[in-house]
gemmi code that builds the backbone of each chain (N, CA, C; Angstrom):
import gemmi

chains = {
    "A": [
        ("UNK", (81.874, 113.261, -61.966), (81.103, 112.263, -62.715), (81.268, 110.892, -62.064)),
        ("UNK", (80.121, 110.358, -61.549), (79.999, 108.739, -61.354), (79.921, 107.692, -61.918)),
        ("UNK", (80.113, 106.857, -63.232), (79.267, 105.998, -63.897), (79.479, 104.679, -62.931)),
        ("UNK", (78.010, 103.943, -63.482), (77.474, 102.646, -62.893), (77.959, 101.978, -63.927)),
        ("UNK", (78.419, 100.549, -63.369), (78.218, 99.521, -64.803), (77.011, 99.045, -64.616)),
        ("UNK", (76.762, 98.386, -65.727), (75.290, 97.848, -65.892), (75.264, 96.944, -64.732)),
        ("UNK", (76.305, 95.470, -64.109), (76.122, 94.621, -63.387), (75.583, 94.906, -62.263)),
        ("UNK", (76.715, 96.391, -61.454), (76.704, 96.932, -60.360), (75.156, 97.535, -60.151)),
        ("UNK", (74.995, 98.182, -61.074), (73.297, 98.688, -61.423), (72.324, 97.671, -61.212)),
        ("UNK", (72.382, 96.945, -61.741), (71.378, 95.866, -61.456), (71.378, 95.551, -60.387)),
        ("UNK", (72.552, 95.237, -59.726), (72.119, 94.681, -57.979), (71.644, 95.972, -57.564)),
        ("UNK", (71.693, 97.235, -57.772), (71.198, 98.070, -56.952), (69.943, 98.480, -57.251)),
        ("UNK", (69.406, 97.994, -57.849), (68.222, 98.404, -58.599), (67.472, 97.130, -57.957)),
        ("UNK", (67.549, 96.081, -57.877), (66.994, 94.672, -57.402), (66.963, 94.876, -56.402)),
        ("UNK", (68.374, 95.396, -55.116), (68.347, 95.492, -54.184), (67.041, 96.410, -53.383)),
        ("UNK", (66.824, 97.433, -53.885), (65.830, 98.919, -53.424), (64.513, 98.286, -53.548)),
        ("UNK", (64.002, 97.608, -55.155), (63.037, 97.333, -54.984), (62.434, 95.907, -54.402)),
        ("UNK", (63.553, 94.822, -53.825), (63.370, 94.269, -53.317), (63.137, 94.452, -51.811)),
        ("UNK", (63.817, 95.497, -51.324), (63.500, 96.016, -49.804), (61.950, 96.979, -49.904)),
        ("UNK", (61.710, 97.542, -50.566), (60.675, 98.305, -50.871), (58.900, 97.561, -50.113)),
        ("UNK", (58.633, 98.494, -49.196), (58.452, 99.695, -49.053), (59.281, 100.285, -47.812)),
        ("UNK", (60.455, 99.060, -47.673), (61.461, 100.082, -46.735), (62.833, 100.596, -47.456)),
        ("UNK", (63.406, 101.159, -46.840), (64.749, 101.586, -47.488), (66.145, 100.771, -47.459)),
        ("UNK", (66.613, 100.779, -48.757), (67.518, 99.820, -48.860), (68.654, 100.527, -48.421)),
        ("UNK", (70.279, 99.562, -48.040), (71.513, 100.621, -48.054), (72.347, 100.025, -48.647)),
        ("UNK", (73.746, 99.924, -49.561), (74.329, 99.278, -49.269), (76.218, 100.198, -50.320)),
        ("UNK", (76.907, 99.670, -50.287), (78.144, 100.580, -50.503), (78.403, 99.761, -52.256)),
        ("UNK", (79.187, 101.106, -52.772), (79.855, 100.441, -54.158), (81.370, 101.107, -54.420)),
        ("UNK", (81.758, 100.144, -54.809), (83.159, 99.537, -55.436), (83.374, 99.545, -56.807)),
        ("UNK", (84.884, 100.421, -56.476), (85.184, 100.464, -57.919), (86.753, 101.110, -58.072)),
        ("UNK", (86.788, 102.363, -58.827), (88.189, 103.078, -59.161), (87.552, 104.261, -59.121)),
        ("UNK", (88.537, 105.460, -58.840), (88.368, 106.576, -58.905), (89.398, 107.412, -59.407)),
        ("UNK", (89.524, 107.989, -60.324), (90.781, 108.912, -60.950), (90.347, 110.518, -60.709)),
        ("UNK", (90.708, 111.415, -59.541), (90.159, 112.255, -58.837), (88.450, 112.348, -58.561)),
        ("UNK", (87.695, 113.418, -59.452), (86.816, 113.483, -59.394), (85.582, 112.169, -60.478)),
        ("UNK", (86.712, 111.339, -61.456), (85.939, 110.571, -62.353), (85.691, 109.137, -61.697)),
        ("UNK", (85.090, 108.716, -61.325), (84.764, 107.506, -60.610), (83.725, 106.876, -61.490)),
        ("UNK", (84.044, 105.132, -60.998), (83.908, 104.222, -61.954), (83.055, 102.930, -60.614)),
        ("UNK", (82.153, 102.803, -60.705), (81.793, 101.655, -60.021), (81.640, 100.347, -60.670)),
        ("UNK", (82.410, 99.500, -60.073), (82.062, 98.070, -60.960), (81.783, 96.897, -59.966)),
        ("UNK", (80.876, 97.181, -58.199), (81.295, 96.315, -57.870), (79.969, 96.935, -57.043)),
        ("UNK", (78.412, 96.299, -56.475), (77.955, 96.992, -55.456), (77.661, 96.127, -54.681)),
        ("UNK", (78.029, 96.384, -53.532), (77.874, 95.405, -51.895), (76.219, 95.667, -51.230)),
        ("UNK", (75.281, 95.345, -51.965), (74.123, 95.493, -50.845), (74.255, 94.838, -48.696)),
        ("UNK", (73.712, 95.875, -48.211), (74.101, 95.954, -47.409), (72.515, 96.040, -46.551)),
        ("UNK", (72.566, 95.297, -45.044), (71.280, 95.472, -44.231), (71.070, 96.483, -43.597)),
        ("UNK", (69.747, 96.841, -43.841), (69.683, 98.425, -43.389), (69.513, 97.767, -41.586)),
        ("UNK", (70.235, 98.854, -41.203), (70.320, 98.224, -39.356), (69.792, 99.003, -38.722)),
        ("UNK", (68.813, 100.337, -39.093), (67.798, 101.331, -38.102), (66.974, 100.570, -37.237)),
        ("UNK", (67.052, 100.663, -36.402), (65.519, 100.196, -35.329), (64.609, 100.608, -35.447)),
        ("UNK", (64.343, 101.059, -36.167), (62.664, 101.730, -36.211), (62.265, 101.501, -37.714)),
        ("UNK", (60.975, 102.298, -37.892), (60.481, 102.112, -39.546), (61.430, 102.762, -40.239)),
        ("UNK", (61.814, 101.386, -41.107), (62.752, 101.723, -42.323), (62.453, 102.210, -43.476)),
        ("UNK", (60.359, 102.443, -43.323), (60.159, 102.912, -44.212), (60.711, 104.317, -45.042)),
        ("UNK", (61.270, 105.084, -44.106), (62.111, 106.495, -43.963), (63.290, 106.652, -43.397)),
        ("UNK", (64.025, 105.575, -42.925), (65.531, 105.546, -42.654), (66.269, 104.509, -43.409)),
        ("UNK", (67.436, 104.741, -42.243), (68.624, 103.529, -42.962), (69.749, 103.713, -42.240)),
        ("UNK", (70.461, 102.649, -41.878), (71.830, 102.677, -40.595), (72.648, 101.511, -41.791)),
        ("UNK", (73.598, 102.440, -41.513), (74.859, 101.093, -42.132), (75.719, 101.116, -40.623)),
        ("UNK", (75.597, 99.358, -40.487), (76.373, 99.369, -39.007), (78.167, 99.849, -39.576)),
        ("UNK", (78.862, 100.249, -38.300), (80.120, 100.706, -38.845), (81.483, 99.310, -39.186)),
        ("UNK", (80.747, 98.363, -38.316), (81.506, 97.031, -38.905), (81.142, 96.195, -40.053)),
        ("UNK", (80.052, 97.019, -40.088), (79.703, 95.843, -42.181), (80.636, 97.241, -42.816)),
        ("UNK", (81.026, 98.248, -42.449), (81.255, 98.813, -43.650), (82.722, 99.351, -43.254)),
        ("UNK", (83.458, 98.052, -42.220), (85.151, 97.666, -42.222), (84.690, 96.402, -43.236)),
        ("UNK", (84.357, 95.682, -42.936), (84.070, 94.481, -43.929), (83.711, 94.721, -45.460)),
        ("UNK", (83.226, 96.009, -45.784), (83.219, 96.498, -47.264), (84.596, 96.993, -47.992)),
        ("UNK", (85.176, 97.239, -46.607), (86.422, 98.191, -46.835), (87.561, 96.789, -47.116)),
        ("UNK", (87.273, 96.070, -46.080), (88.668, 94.775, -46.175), (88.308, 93.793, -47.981)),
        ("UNK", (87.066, 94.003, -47.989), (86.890, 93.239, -49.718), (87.194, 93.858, -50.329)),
        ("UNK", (86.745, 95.009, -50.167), (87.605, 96.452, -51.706), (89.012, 95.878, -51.690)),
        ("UNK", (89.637, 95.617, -50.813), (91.442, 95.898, -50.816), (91.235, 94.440, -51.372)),
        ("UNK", (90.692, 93.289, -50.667), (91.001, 92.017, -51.690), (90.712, 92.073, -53.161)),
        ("UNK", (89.755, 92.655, -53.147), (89.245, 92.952, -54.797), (90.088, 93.775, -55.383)),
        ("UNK", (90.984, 94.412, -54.846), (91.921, 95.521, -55.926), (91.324, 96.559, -55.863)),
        ("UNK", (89.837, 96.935, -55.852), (89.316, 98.272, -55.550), (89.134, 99.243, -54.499)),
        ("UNK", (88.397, 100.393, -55.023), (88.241, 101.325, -53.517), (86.734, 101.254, -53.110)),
        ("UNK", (86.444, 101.877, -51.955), (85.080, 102.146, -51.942), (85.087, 103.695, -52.355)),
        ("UNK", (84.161, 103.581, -52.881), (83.293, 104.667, -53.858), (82.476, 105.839, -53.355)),
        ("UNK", (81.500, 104.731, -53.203), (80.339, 105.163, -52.621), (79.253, 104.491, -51.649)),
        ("UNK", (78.207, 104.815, -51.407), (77.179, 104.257, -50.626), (75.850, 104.790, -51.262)),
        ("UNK", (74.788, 103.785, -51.457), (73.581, 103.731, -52.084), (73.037, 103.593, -50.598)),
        ("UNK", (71.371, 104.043, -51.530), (69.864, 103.843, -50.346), (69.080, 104.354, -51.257)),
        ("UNK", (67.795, 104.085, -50.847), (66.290, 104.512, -51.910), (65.578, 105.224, -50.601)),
        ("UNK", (64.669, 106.109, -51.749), (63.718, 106.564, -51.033), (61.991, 105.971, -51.962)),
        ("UNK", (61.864, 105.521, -50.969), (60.348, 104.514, -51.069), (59.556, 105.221, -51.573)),
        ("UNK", (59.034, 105.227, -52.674), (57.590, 106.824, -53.107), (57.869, 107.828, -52.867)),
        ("UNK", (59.486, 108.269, -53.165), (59.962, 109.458, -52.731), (60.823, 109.988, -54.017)),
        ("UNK", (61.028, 111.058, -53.933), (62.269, 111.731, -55.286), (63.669, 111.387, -54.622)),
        ("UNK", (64.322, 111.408, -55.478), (65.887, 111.087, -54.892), (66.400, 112.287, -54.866)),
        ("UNK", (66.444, 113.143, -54.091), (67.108, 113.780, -53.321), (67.924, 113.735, -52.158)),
        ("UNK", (68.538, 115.047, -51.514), (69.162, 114.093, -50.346), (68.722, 115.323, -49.465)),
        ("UNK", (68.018, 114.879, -48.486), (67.422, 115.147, -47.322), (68.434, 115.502, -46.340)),
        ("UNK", (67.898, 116.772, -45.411), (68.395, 117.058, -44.274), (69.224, 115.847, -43.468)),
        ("UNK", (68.166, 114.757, -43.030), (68.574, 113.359, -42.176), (69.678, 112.765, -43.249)),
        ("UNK", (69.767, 112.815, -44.448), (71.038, 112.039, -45.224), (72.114, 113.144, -44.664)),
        ("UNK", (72.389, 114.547, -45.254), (72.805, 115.222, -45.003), (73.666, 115.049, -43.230)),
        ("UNK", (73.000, 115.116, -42.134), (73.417, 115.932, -41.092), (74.027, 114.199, -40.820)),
        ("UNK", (73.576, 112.948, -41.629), (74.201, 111.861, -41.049), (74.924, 111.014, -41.828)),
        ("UNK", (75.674, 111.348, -43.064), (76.210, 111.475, -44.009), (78.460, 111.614, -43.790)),
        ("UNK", (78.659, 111.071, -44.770), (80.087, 111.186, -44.387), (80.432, 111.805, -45.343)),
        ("UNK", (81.285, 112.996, -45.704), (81.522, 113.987, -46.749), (82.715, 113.345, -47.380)),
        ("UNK", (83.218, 112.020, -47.171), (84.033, 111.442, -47.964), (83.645, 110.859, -48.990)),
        ("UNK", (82.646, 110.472, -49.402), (82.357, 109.756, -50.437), (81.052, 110.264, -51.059)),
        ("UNK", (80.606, 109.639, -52.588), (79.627, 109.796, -53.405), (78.141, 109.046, -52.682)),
        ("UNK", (77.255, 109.956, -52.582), (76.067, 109.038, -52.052), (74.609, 108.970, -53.476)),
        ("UNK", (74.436, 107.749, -54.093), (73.369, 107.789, -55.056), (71.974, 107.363, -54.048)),
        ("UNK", (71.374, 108.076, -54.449), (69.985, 107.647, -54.296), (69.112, 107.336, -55.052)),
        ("UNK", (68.220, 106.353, -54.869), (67.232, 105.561, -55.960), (65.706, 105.928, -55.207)),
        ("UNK", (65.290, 106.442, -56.066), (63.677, 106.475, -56.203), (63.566, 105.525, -56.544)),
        ("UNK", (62.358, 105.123, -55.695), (61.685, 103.383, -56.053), (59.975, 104.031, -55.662)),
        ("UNK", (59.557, 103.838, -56.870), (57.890, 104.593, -57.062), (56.870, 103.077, -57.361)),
        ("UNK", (55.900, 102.898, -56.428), (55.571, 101.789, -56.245), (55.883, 100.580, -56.695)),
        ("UNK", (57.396, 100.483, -55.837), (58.237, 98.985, -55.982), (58.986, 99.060, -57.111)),
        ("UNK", (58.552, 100.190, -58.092), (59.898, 99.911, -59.334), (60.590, 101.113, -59.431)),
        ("UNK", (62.039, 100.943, -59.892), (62.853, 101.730, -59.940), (62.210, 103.101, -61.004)),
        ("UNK", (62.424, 104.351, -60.799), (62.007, 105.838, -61.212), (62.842, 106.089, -61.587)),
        ("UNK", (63.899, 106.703, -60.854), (65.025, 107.268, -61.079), (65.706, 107.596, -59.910)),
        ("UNK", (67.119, 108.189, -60.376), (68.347, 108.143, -59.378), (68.744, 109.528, -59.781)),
        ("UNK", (69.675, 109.780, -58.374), (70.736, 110.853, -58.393), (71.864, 110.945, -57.394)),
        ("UNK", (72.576, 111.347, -57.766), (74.304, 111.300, -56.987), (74.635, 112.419, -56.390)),
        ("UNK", (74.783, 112.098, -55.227), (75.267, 113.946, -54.525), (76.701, 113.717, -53.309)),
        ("UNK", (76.578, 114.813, -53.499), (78.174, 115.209, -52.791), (78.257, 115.591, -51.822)),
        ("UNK", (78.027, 115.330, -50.294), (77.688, 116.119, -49.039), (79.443, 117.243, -48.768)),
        ("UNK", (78.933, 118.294, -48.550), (80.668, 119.383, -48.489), (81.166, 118.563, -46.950)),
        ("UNK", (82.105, 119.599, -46.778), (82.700, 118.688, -45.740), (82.226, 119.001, -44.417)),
        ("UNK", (81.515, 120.132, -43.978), (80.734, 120.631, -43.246), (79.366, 120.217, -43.016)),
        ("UNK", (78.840, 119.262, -44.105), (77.721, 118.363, -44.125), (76.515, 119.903, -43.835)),
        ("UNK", (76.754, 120.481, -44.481), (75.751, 121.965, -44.536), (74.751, 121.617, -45.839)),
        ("UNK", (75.419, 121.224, -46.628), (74.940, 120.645, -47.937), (75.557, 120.076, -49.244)),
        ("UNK", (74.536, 119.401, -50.016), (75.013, 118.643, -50.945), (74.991, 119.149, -52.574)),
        ("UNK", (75.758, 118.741, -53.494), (76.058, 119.558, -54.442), (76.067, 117.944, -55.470)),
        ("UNK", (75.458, 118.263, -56.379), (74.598, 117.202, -57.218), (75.676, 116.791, -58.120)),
        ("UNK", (76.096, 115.664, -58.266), (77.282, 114.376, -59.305), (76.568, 114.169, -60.139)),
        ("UNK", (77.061, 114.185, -61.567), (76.739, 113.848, -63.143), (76.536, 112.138, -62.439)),
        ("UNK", (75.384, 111.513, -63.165), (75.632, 110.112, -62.707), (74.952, 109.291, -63.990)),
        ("UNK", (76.024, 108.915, -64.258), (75.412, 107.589, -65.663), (75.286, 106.345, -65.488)),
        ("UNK", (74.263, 105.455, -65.738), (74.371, 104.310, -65.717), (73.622, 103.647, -66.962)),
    ],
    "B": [
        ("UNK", (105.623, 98.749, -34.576), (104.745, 100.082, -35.672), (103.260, 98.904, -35.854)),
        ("UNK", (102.539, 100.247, -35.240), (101.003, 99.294, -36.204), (101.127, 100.186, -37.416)),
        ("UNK", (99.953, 99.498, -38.070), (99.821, 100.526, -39.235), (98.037, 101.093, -39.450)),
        ("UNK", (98.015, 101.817, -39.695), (96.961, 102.539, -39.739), (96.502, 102.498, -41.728)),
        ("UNK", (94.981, 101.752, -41.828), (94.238, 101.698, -43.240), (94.082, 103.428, -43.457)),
        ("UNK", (93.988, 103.529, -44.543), (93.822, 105.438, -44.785), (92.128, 104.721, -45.593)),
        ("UNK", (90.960, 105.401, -45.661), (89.978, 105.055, -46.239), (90.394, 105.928, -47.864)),
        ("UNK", (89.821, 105.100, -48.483), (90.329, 105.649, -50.743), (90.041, 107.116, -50.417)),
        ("UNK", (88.795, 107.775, -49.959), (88.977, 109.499, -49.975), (89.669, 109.980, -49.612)),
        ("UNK", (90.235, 109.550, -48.438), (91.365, 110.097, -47.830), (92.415, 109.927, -47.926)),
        ("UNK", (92.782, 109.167, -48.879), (94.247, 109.235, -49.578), (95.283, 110.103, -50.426)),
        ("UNK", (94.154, 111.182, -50.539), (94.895, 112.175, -51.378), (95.287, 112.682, -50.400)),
        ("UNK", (94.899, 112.838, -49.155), (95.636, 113.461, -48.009), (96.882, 113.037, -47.389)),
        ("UNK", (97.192, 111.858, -48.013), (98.491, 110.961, -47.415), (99.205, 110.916, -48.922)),
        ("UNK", (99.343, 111.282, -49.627), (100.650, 110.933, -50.655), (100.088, 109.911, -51.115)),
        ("UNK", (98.834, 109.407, -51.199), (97.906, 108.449, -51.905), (98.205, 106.811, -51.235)),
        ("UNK", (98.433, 107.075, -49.714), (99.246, 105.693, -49.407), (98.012, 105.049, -49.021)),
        ("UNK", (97.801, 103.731, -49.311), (96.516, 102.938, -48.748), (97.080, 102.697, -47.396)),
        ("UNK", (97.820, 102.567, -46.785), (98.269, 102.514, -45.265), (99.136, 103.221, -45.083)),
        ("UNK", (99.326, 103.697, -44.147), (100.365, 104.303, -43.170), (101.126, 103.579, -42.032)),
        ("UNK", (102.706, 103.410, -41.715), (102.937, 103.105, -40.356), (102.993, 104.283, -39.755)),
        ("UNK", (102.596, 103.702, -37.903), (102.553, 104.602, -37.031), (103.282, 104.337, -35.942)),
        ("UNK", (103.829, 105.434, -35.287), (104.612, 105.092, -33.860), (103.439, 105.493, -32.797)),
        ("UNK", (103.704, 104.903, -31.596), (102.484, 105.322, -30.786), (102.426, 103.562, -29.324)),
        ("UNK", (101.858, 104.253, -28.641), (101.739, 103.047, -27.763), (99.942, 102.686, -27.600)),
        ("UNK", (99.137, 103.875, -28.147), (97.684, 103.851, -27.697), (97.214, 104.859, -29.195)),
        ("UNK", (96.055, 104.185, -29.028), (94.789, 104.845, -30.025), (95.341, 106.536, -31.040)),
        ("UNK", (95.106, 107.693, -29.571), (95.444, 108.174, -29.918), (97.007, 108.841, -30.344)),
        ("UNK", (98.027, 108.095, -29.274), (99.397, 108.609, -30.144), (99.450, 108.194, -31.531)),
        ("UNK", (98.413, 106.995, -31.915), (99.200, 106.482, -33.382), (98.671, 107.583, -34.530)),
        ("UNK", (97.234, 108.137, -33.822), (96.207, 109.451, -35.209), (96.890, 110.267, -34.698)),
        ("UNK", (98.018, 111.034, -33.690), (98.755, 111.776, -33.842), (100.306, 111.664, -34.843)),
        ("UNK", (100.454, 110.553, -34.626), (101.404, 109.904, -35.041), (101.197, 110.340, -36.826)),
        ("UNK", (100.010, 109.597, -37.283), (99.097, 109.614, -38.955), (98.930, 111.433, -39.364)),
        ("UNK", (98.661, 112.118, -38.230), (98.247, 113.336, -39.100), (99.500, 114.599, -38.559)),
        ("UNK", (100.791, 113.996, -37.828), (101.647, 114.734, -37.790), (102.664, 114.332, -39.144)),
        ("UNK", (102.371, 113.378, -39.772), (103.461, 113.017, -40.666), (101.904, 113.861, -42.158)),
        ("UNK", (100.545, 113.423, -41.996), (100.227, 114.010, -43.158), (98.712, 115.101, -42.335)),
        ("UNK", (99.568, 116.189, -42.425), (98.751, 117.271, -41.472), (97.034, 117.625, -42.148)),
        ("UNK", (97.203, 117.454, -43.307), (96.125, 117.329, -44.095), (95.076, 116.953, -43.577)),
        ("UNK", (95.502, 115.419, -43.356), (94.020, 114.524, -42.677), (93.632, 114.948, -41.493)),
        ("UNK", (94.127, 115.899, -40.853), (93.609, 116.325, -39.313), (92.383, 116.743, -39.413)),
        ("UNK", (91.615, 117.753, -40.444), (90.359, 118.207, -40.769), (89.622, 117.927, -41.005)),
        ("UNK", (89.929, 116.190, -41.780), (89.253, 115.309, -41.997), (88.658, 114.029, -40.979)),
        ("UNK", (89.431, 114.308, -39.622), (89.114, 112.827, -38.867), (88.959, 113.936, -37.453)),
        ("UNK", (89.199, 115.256, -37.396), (89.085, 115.893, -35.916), (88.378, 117.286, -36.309)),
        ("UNK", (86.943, 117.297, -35.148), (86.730, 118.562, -35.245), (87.772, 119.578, -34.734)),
        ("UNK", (87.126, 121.147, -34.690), (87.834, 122.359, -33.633), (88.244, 122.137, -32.550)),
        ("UNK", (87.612, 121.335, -31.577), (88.045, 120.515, -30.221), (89.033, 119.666, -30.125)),
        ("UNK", (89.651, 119.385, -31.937), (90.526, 118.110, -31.824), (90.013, 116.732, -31.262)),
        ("UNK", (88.817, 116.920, -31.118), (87.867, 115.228, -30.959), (87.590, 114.632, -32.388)),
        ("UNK", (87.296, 113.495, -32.269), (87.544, 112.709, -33.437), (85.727, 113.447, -34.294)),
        ("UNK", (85.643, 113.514, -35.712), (84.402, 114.008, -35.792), (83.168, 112.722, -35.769)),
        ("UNK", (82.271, 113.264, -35.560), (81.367, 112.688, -35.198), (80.634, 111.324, -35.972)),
        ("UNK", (81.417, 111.541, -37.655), (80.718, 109.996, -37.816), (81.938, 108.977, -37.939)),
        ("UNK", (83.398, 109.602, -37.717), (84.558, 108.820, -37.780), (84.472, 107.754, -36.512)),
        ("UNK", (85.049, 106.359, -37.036), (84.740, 105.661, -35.716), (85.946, 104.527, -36.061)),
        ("UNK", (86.835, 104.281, -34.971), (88.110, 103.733, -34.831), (87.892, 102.179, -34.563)),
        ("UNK", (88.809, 101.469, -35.488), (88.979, 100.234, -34.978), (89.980, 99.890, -34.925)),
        ("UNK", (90.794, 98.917, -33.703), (92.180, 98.186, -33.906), (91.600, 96.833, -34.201)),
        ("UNK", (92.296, 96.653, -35.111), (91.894, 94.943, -35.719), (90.514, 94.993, -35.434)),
        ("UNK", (89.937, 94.148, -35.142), (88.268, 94.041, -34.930), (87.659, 94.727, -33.740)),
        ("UNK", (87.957, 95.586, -33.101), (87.036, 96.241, -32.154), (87.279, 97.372, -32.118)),
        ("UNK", (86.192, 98.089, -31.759), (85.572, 99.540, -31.891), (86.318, 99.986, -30.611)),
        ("UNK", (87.050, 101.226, -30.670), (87.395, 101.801, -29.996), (86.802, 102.115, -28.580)),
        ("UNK", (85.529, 102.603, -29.123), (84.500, 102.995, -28.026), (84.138, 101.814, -27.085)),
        ("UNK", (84.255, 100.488, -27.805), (83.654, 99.660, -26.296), (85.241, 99.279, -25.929)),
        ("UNK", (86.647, 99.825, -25.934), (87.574, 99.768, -25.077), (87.930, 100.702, -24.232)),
        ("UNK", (89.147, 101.006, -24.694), (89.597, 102.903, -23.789), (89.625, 103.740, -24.792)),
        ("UNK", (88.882, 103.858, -25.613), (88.386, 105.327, -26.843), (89.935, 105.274, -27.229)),
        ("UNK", (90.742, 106.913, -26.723), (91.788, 107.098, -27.260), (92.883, 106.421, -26.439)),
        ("UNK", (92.694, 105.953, -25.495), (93.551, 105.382, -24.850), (93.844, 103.684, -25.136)),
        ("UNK", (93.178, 103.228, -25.940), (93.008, 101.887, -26.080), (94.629, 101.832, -26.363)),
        ("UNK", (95.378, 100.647, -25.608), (96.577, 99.938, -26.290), (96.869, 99.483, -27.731)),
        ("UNK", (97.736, 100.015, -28.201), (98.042, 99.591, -29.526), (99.764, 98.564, -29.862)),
        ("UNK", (99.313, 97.390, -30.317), (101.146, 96.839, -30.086), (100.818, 96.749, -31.280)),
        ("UNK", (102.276, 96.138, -31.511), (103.122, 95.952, -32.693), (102.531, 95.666, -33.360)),
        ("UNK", (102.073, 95.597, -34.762), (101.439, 94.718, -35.871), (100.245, 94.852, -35.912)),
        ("UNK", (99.783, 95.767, -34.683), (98.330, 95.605, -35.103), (97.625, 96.700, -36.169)),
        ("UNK", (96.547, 96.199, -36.523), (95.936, 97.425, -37.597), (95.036, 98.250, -36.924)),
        ("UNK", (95.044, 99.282, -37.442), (93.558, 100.284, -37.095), (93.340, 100.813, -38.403)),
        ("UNK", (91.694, 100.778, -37.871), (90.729, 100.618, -39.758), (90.347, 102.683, -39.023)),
        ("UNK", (90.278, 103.456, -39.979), (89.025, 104.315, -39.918), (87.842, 104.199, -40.607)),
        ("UNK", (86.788, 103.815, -39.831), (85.119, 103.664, -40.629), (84.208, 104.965, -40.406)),
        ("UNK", (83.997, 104.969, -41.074), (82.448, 106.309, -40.745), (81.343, 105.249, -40.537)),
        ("UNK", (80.396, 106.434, -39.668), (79.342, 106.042, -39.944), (78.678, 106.551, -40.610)),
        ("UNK", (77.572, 105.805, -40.967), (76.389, 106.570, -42.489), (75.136, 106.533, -42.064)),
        ("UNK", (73.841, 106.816, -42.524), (72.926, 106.845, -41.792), (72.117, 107.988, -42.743)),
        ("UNK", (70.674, 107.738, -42.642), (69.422, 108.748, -43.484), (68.272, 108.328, -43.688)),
        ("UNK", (67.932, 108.828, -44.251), (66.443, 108.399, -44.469), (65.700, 109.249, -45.572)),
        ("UNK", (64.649, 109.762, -46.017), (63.995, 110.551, -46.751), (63.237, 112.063, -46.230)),
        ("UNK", (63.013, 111.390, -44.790), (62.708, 112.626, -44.240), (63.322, 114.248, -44.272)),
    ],
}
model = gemmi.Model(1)
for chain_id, residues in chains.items():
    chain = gemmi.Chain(chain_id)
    for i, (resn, *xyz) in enumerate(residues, 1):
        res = gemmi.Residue()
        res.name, res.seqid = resn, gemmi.SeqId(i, " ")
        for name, pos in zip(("N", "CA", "C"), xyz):
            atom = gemmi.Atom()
            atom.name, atom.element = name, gemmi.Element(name[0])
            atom.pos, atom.b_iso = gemmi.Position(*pos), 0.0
            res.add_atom(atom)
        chain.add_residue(res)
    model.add_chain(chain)
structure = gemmi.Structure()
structure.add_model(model)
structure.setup_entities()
């Protein structure tokens, strides 16, 4: 189980449909007590793909030491990592999948012409073969 | 001893330590150093080849492994090494 707080939600929800009609990325912060995780903190982040972002998304690997060094000032962990899919279902796609880190929770936001639809949370295994779907409340 | 950041998932693999010290003179003696004391994390940061996996990516203090000597990069006293993944997708 994932829950959002409302604050953290809101930037991520502003964030997607403010990038919209490209794809947003960015990491969230919070606590985790094994599998129950708690986000109270989300870092929007620049999507860094070179190409149309209308269908990708790159988190460079030094914004996301720099996500990692604020978690520890903040007292928290990193969590997870957000992105939207533009006029798309939130699922998680082969390309999330095969480029995906099986350490952490990945939510995705449907953003259906510019406004938020809906979301879902998935779990890539550690083999990145596939993903296995997180209770996600916000 | 540098010390080596453990990333929050991977802490259950270390006795829940947010850092680790390491003995080591370079890159890789110190992740030998990290996953001979917690054998756990080896599966997590090295494929079958024992190469680092493919979205794990090393830093000492601020620079990426890869634009120095990969596993050979020098490591002294005090310094840190971060493990970052990389992330990456799209909808397709």
């Amino acid at each position: 189980m994932i829950r959002v707080h409302p604050e953290p939600w809101t930037t991520m929800v502003a964030h997607a449909e403010a990038t919209f009609p490209n794809e947003c990325c960015g990491a969230m912060l919070g606590t985790a007590d094994g599998d129950d995780k708690t986000v109270t903190f989300a870092l929007p982040l620049e999507n860094a793909y070179t190409g149309g972002q209308e269908d990708r998304y790159e988190i460079r690997p030094e914004d996301l030491l720099r996500v990692e060094r604020e978690a520890r000032q903040r007292g928290l962990d990193v969590i997870g990592i957000f992105h939207s899919h533009p006029d798309c279902d939130a699922y998680f796609s082969k390309t999330d999948l095969e480029n995906s880190c099986p350490w952490y929770s990945f939510i995705v936001l449907s953003i259906q012409k510019g406004k938020f639809h809906h979301a879902n949370s998935w779990l890539p295994n550690a083999e990145q073969t596939k993903a296995e779907q997180e209770p996600l409340e916000y | 001893m540098a010390k080596i950041l453990i990333p929050t998932p991977l802490r259950q693999y270390a006795e829940k330590n947010n850092s680790v010290d390491v003995s080591g003179a370079t890159v890789g003696e110190a992740l030998a150093s990290l996953t001979t004391q917690f054998p756990d994390l080896r599966k997590n940061l090295f494929n079958d080849e024992g190469k680092l996996r493919s979205f794990v990516n090393v830093y000492v203090n601020d620079e990426d492994i890869r634009y120095l000597q990969k596993d050979a990069t020098a490591v002294a006293d005090g310094d840190t090494i971060s493990i970052v993944p990389s992330i990456a997708g799209g909808l397709c």
